[in-house]
KESE-342107 format. One record per residue (C-alpha): chain; x, y negated, z. Coordinates in Angstrom, 2 decimals. Example, Ala and Ser with C-alpha at 12.3 -4.5 7.8 and 13.67 -1.06 7.14 Angstrom:
! residues 2
{cadena:A	px:12.30	py:4.50	pz:7.80} $
{cadena:A	px:13.67	py:1.06	pz:7.14} $
END
This chain:
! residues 355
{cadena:A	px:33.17	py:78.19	pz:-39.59} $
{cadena:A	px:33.38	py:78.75	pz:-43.38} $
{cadena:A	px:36.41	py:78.25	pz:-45.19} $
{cadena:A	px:37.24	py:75.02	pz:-46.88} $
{cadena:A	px:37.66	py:75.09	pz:-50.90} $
{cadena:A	px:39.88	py:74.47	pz:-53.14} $
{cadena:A	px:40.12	py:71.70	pz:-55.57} $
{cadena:A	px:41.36	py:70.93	pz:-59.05} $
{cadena:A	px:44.33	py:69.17	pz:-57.74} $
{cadena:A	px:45.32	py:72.15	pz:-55.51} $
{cadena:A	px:45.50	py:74.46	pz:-58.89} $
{cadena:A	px:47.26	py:71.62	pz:-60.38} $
{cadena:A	px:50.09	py:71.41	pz:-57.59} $
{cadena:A	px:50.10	py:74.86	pz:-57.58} $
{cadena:A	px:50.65	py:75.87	pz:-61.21} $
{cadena:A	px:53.72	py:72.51	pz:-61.21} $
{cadena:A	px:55.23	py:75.02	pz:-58.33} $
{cadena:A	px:55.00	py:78.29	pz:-60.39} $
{cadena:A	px:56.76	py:76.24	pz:-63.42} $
{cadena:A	px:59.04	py:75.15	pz:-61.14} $
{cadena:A	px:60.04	py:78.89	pz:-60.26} $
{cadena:A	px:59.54	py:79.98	pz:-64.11} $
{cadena:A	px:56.38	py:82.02	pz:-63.21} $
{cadena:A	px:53.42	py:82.11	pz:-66.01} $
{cadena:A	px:49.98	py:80.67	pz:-64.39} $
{cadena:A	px:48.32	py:83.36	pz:-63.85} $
{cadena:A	px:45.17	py:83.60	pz:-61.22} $
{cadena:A	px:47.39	py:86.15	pz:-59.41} $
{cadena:A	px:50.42	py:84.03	pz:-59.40} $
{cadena:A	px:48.35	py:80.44	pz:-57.94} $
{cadena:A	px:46.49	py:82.53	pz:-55.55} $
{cadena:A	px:49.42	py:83.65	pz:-53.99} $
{cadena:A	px:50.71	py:80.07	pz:-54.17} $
{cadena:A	px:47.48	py:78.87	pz:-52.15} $
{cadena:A	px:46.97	py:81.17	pz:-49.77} $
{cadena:A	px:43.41	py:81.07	pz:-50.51} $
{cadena:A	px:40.41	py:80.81	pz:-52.74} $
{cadena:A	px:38.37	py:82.70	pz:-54.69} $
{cadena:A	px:39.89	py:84.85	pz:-57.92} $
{cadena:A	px:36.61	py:83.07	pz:-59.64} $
{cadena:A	px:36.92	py:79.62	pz:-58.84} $
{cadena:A	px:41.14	py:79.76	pz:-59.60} $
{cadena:A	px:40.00	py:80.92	pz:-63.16} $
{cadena:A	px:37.64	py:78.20	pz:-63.66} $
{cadena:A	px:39.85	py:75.65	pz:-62.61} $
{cadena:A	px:43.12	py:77.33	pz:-64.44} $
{cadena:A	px:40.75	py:77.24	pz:-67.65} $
{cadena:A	px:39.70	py:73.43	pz:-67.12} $
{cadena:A	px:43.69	py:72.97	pz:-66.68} $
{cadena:A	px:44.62	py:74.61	pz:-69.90} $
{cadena:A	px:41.70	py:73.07	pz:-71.69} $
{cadena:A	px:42.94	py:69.31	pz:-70.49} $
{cadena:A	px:46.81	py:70.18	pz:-71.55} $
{cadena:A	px:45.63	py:72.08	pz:-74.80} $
{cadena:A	px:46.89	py:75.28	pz:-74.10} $
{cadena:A	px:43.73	py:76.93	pz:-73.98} $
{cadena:A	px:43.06	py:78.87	pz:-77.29} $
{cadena:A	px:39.91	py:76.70	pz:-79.43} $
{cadena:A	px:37.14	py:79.17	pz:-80.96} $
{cadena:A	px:35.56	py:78.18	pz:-83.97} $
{cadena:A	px:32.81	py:76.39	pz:-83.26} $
{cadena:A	px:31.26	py:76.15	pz:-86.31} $
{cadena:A	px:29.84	py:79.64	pz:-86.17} $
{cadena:A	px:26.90	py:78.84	pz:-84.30} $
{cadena:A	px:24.74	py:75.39	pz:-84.39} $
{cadena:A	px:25.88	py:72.33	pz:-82.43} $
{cadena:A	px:22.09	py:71.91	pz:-80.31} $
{cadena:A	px:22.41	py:75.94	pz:-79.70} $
{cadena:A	px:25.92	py:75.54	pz:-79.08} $
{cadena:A	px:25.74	py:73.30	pz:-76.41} $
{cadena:A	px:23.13	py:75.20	pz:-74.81} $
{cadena:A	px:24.94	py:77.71	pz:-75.07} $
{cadena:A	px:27.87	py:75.79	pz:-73.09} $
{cadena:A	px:25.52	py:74.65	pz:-70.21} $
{cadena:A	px:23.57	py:78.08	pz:-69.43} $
{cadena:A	px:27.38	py:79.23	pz:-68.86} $
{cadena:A	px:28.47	py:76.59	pz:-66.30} $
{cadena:A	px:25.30	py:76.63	pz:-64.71} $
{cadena:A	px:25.79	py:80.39	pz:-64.21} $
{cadena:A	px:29.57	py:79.96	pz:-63.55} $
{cadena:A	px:28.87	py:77.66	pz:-61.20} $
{cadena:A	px:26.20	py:79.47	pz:-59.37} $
{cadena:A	px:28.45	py:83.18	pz:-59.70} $
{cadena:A	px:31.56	py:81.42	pz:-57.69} $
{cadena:A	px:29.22	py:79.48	pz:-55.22} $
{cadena:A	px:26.99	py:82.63	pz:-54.22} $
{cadena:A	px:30.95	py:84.49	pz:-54.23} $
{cadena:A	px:32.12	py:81.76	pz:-51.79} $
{cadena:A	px:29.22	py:81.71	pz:-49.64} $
{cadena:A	px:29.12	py:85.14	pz:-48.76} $
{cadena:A	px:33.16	py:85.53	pz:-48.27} $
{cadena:A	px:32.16	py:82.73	pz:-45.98} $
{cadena:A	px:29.50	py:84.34	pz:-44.22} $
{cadena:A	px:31.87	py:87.60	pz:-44.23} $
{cadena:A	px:34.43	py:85.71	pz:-42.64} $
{cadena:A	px:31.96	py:83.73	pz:-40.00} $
{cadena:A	px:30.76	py:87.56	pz:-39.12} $
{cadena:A	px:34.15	py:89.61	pz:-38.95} $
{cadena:A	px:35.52	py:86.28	pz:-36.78} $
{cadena:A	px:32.68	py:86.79	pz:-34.74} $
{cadena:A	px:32.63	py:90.62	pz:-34.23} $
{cadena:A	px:36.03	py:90.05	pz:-33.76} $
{cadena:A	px:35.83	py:87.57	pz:-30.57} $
{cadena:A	px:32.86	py:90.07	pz:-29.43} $
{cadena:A	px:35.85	py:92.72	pz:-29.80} $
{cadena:A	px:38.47	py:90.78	pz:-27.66} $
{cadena:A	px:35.60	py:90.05	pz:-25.12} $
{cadena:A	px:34.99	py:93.63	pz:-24.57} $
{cadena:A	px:38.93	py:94.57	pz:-24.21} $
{cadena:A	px:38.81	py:91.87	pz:-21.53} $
{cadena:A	px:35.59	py:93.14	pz:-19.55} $
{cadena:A	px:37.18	py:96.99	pz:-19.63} $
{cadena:A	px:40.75	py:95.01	pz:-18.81} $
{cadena:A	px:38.60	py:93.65	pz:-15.56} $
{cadena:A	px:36.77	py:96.44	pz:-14.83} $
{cadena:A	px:39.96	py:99.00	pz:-14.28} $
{cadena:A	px:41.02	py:96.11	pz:-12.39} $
{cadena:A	px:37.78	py:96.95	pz:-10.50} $
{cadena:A	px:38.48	py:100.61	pz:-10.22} $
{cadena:A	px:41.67	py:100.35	pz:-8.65} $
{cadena:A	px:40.50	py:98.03	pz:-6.30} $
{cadena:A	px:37.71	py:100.38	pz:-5.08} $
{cadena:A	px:40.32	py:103.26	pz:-4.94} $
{cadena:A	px:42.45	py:101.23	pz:-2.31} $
{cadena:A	px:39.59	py:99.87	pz:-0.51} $
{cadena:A	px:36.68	py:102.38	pz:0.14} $
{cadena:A	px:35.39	py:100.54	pz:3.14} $
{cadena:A	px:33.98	py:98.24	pz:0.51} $
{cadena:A	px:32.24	py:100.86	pz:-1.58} $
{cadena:A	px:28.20	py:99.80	pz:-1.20} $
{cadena:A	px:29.55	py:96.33	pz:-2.81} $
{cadena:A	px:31.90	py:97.68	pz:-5.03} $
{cadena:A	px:29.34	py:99.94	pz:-6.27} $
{cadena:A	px:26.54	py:97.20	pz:-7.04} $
{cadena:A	px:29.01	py:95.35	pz:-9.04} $
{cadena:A	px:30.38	py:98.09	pz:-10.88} $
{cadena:A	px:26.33	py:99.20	pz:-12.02} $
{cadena:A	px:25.92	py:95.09	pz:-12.87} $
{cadena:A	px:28.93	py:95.05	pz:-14.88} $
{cadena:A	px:27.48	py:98.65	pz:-17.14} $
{cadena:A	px:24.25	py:97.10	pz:-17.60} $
{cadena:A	px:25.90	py:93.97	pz:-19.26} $
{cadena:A	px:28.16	py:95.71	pz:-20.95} $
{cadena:A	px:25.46	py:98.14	pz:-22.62} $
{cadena:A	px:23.46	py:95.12	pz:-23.49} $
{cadena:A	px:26.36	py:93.94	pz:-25.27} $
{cadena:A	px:26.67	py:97.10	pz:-27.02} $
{cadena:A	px:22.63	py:97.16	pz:-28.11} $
{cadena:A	px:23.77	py:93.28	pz:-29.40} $
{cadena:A	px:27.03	py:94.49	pz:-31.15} $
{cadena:A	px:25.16	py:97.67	pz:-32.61} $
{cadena:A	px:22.29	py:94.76	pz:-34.01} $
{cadena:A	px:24.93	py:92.68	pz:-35.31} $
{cadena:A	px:26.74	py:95.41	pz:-37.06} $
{cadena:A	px:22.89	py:97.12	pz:-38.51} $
{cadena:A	px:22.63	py:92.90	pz:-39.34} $
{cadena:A	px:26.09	py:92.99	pz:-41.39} $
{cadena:A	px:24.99	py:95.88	pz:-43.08} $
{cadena:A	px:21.55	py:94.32	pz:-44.51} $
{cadena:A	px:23.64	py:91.33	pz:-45.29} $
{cadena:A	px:25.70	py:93.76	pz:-47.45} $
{cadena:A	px:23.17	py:94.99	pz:-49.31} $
{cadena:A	px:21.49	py:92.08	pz:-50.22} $
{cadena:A	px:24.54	py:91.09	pz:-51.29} $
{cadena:A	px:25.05	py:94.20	pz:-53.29} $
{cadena:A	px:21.30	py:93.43	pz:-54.81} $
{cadena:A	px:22.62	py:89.64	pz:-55.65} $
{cadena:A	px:25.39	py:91.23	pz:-57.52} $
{cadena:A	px:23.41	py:93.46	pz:-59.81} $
{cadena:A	px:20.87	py:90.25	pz:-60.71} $
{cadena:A	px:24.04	py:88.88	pz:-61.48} $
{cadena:A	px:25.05	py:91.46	pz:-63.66} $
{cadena:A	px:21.86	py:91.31	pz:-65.21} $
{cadena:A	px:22.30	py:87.86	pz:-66.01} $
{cadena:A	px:25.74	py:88.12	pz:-67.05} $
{cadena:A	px:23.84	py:91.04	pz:-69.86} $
{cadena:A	px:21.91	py:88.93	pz:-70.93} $
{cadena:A	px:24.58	py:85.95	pz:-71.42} $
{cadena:A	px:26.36	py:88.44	pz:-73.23} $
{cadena:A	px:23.16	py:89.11	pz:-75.76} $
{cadena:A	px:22.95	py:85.41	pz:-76.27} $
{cadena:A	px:26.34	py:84.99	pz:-76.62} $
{cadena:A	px:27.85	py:87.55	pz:-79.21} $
{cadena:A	px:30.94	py:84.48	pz:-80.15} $
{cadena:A	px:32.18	py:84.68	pz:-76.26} $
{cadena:A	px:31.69	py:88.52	pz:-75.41} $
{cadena:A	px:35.24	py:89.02	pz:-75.11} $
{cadena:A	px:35.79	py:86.47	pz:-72.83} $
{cadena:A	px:32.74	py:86.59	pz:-70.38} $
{cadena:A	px:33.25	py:90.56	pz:-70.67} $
{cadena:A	px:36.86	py:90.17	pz:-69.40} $
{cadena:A	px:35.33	py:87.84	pz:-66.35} $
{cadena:A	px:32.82	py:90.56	pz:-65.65} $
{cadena:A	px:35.59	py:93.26	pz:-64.96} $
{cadena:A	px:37.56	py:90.75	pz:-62.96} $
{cadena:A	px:34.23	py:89.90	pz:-60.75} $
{cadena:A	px:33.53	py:93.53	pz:-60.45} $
{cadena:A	px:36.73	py:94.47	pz:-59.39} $
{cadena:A	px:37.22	py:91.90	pz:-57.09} $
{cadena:A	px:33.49	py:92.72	pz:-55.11} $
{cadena:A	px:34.45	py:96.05	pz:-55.08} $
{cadena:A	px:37.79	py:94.91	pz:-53.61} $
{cadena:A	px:35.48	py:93.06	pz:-50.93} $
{cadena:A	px:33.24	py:95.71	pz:-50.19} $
{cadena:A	px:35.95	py:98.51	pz:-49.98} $
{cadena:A	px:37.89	py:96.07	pz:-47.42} $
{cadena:A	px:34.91	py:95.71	pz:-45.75} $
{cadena:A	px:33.68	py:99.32	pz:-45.26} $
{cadena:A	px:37.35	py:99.51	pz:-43.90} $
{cadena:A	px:36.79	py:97.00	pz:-41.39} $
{cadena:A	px:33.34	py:98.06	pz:-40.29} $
{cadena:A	px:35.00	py:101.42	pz:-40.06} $
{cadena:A	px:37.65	py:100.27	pz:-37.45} $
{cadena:A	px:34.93	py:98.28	pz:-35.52} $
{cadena:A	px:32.47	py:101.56	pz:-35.25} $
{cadena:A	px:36.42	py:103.53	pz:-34.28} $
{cadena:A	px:37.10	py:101.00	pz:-31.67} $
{cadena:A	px:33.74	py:100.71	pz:-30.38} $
{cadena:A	px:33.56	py:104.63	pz:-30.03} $
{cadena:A	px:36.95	py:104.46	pz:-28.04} $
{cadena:A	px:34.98	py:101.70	pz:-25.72} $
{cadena:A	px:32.17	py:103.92	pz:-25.06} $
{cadena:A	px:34.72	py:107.30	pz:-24.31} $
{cadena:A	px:36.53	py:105.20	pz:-21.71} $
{cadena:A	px:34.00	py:103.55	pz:-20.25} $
{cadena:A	px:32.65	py:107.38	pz:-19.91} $
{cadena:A	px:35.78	py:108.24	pz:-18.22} $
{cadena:A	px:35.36	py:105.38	pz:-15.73} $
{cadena:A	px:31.65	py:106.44	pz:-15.08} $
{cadena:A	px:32.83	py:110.21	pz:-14.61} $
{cadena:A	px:35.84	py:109.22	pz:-12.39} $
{cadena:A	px:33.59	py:106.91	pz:-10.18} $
{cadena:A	px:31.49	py:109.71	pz:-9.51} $
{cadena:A	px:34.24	py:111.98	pz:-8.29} $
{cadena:A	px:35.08	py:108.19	pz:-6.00} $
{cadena:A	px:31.85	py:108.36	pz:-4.53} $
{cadena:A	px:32.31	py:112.03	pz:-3.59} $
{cadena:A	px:35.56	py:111.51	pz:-1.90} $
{cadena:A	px:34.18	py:108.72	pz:-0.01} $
{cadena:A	px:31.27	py:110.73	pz:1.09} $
{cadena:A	px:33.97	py:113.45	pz:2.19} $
{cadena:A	px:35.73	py:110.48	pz:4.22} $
{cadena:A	px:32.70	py:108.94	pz:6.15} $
{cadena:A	px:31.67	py:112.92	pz:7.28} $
{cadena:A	px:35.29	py:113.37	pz:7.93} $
{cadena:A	px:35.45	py:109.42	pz:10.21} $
{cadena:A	px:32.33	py:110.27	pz:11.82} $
{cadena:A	px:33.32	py:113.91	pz:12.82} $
{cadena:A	px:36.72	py:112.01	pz:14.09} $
{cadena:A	px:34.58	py:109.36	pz:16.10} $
{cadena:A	px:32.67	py:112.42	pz:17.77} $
{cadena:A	px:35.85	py:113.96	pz:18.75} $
{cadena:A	px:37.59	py:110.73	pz:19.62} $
{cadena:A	px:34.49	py:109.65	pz:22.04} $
{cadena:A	px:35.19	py:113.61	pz:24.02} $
{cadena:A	px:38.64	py:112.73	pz:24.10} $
{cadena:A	px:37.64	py:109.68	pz:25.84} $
{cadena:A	px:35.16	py:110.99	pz:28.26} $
{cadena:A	px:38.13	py:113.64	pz:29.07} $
{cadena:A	px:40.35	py:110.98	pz:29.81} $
{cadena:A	px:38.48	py:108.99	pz:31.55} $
{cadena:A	px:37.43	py:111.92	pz:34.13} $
{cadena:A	px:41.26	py:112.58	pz:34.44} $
{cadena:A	px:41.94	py:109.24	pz:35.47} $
{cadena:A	px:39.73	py:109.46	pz:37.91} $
{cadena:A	px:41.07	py:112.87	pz:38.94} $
{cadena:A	px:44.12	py:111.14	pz:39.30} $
{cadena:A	px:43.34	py:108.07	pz:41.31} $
{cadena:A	px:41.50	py:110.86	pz:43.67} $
{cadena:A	px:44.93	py:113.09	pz:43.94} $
{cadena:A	px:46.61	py:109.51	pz:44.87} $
{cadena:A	px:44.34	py:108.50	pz:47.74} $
{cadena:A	px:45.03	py:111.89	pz:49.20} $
{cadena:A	px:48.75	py:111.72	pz:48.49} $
{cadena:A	px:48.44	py:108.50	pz:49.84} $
{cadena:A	px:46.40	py:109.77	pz:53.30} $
{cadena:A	px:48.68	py:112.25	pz:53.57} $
{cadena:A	px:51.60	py:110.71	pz:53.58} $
{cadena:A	px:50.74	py:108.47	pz:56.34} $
{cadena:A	px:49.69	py:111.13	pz:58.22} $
{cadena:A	px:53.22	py:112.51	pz:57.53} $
{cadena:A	px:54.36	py:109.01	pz:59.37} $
{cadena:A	px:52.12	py:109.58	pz:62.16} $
{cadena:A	px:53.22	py:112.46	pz:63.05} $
{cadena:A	px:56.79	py:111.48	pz:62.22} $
{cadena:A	px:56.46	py:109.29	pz:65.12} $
{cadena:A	px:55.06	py:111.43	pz:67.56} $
{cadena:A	px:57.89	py:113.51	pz:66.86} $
{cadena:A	px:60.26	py:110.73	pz:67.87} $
{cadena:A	px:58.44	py:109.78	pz:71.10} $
{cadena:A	px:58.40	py:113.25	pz:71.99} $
{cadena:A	px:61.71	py:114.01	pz:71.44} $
{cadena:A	px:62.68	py:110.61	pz:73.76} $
{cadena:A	px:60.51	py:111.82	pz:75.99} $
{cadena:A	px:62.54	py:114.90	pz:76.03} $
{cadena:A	px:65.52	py:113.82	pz:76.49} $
{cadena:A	px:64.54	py:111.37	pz:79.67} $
{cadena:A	px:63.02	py:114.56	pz:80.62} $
{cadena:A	px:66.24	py:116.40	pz:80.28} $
{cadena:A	px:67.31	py:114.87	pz:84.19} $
{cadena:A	px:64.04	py:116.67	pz:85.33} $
{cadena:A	px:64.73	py:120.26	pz:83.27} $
{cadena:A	px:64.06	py:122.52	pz:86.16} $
{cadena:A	px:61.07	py:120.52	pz:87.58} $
{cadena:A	px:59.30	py:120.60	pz:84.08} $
{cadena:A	px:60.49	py:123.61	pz:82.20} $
{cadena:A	px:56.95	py:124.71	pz:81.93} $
{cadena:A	px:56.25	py:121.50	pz:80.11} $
{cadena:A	px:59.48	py:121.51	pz:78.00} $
{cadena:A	px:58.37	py:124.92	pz:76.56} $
{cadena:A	px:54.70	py:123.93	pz:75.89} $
{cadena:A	px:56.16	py:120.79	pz:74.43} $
{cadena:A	px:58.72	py:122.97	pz:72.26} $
{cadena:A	px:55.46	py:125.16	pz:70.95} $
{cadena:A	px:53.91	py:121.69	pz:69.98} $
{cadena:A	px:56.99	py:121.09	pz:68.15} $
{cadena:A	px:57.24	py:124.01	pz:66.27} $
{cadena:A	px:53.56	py:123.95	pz:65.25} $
{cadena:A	px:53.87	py:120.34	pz:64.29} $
{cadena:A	px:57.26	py:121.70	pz:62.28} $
{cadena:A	px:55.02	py:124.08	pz:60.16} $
{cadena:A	px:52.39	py:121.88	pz:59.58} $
{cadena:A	px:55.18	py:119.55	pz:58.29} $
{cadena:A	px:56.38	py:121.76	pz:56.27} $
{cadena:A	px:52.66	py:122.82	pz:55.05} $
{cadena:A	px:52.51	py:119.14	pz:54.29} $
{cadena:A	px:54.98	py:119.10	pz:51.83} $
{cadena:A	px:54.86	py:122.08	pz:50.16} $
{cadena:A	px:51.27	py:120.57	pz:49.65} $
{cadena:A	px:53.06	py:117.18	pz:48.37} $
{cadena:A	px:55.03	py:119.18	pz:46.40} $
{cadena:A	px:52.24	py:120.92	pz:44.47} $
{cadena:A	px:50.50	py:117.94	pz:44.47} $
{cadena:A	px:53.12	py:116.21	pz:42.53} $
{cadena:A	px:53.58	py:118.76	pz:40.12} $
{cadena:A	px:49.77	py:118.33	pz:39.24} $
{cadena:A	px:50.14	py:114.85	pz:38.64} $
{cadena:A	px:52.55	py:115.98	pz:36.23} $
{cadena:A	px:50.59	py:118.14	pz:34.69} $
{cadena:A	px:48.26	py:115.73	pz:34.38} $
{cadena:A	px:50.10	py:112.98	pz:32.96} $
{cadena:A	px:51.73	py:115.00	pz:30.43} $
{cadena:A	px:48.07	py:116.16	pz:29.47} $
{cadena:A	px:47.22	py:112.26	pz:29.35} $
{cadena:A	px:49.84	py:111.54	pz:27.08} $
{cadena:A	px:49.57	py:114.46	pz:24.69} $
{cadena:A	px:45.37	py:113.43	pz:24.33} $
{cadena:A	px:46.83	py:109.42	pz:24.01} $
{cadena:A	px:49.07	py:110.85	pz:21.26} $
{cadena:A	px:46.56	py:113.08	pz:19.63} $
{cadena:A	px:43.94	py:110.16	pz:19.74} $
{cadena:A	px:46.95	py:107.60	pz:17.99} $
{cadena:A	px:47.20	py:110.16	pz:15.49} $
{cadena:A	px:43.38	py:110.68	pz:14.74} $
{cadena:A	px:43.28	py:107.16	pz:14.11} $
END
């Protein structure tokens, strides 16, 4: 939106508040008043105030004829008037433009702002690369169409500069040839043209400045958003390191399994024959006892069956050593299982840790 302009009245109220502070009205002094405005137009409208409360100096009119005279007067607010509206308009379109490049600025701080946001996310979950990813490529096309629209708008600002440098020299042209046809006000429109020239090359040194920060910051865009593209890379690598690394872990987690699983049954096998064992262990437990009752009901009988008590004691003794057989077999038995479970915890650890 262009900037609104000053009036008569403003100049007016302005130049009471530099009398107020004992300040001369100068064109300096009510533009810093305002805030605003045009060094051209505050000129204009100081003169028309010094003409209406006869401070401005008279010429001598009577130098040149009345009819060319007020010719004369006319050509030079015609061309006044068209030199501080062409001014205005393009400070306005200036202003429009910079405001704009200057949203399209913000906007791309904000995107880069969301997209590290994006990075980090992707560095703390890599499960969700593929998606990650397709965003990430969506988000650098946009953003390098916005750059191709920035770098039209900026080639667009530039022709708009140097048509306006090509209105200025017409309008120094003009101003020459004013300055032919007006020998009586030389010194004054000559004085105007130095304050006009100074003041567009003011402009157009403030606003190679600016177009040079834009070009700076939009070069410090493009290096990061390098960086980001360079550092995703080295992302994807990693990741591709990870998924060889979880699918070499899967491999060996899936042995580990079929190992444990065949131990397990190992195991329940060693308990059904601990188990068969041990009640074969009973048995024979109590055989032992009827035999030794039977012994000692026998004992009345010792001399009639001494044959049998000895073949009875050889039973005994056998049965003795297969006892103890027995449980040195239980014994190594349980030290297997053991073994084993010891083995079955360390893979159960092993397999925790993997994971």
């Amino acid at each position: 939106m262009g900037r609104i302009g000053i009036s008569y009245q403003d100049v007016a109220t302005a130049i009471l508040k530099l009398q107020e502070q004992s300040k001369p009205p100068t064109v300096d002094n009510v533009r810093e008043v305002l805030k605003t405005g045009s060094k051209s137009t505050i000129a204009r409208l100081l003169r028309e105030w010094k003409q209406q409360h006869g401070l401005l100096k008279n010429y001598n009119d009577a130098t040149l004829p009345t009819e060319l005279m007020a010719v004369v007067k006319e050509f030079w607010l015609k061309l006044q008037n068209k030199t501080d509206g062409s001014i205005d308009k393009h400070q306005q379109e200036y202003d429009a433009a910079r405001h704009e490049i200057q949203q399209q600025l913000n906007q791309y701080k904000a995107k880069d702002a969301a997209w590290w946001n994006r990075v980090q996310v992707l560095e703390e979950k890599l499960r969700l690369q593929n998606e990650d990813n397709k965003q990430l490529n969506a988000a650098l096309i946009a953003e390098q169409q916005e750059k191709i629209e920035a770098t039209k708008q900026l080639q667009a600002l530039q022709s708009h500069q140097l048509e306006t440098e090509a209105e200025n020299e017409r309008l120094q042209q003009l101003l020459k040839q004013a300055q032919t046809n007006l020998e009586h006000y030389q010194t004054t429109i000559q004085q105007i043209h130095l304050e006009h020239e100074a003041v567009m090359k003011q402009q157009y040194a403030d606003h190679e400045q600016k177009l040079l920060q834009l070009q700076q910051q939009i070069e410090h865009v493009t290096r990061e958003r390098t960086f980001l593209e360079v550092r995703y890379g080295s992302l994807d690598k990693e990741y591709g390191l990870l998924m060889t690394k979880h699918a070499t872990l899967e491999s060996q987690a899936q042995e580990l399994q079929t190992k444990h699983n065949k131990l397990e049954l190992d195991c329940a096998r060693i308990s059904q024959n601990y188990a068969r064992i041990s009640q074969d262990c009973n048995v024979q437990r109590q055989a032992l006892e009827a035999k030794n009752n039977e012994l000692t009901e026998c004992q009345l009988g010792l001399g009639l069956a001494e044959q049998h008590v000895d073949y009875l004691q050889n039973t005994l003794f056998a049965t003795e050593d297969k006892l103890i057989a027995l449980q040195d077999d239980y014994l190594s038995v349980s030290q297997e299982k053991a073994n084993l479970e010891g083995y079955v915890r360390e893979l159960r650890t092993r397999w925790v840790g993997g994971q």
